[in-house]
N, C-alpha and C positions, 0 to 999 in steps of 0.2 A: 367637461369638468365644470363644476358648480362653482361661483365665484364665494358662496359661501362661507362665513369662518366655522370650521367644526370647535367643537370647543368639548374636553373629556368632563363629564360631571358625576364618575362613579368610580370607586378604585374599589375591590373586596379585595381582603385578603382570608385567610385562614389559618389559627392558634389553638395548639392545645389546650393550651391553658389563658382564659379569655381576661382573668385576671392577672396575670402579669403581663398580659399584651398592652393593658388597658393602663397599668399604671407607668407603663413606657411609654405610650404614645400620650397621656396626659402630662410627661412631665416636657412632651414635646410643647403641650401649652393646646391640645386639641381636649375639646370638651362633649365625652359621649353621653347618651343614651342608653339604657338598655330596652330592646323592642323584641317583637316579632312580628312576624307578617301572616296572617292567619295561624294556621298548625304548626307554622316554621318553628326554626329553631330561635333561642333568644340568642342574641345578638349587641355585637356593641355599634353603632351609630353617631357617628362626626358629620354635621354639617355646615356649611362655612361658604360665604362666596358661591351660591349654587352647586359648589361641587359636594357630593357624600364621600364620607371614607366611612368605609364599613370591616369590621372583623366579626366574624361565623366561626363557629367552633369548629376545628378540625375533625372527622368521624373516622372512622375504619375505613368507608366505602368512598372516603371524600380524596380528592387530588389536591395533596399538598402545594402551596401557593410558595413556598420558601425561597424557590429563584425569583422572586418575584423583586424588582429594587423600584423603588419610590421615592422623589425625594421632595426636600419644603425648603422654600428661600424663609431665612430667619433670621431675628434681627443680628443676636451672635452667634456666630458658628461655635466659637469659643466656649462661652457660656450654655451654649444649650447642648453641645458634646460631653462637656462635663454631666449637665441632668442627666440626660440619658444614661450614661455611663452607671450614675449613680441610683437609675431606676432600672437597674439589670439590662442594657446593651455590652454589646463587647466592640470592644475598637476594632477597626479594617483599616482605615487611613487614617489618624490624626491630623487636627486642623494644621491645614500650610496655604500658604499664598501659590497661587496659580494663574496661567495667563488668562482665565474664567472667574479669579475671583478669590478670596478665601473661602476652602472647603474641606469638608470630611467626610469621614461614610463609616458608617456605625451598624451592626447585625442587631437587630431588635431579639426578644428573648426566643424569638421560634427563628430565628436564620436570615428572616429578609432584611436585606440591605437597605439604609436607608441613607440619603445621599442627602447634604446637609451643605448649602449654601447661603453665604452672605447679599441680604435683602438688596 
């Protein structure tokens, strides 16, 4: 085994609709792009800290990402569960204190989970 740090620097998910993904995860305070990669498809693109977050439009022929949970240490969980909320997320756990911390976890507009921790 490699003493190595690995370190993740790519998350994709997949939305039917790339514009309600987009103004959920901006009011997460992430700032995209719209790209593509040759003939691909256009796509939204976050990067930040070496890492990419990316969402691809969902297809007929494509494997929905929905179980997919992801989550972001933020300054308030409080305040930024409320955005969310208010840019079409649906509550799972409301903010509470926990022996990890103050957290919540919120369905983004396509299902995935998104796990919301204090910084």
């Amino acid at each position: 085994m490699s003493d190595k740090t690995v370190t993740c620097n790519l998350i994709v998910l997949r939305s039917r609709d790339l514009d309600r993904a987009h103004s959920f995860y901006r009011a997460l305070g992430l700032n995209f792009i719209r790209h593509s990669h040759g003939s691909g498809p256009i796509h939204l693109a976050s990067e930040s800290a070496g890492q990419v977050f990316e969402i691809y439009p969902l297809t007929e022929q494509g494997a929905p990402t929905d179980s997919t949970r992801v989550g972001f240490a933020v300054p308030s969980v409080d305040d930024t569960y409320a955005s969310l909320l208010s840019a079409g997320g649906t509550s799972v756990a409301p903010p509470k204190d926990s022996q990890w911390g103050r957290r919540a976890v919120i369905a983004d507009p396509g299902g995935h989970r998104v796990k919301l921790t204090a910084q």
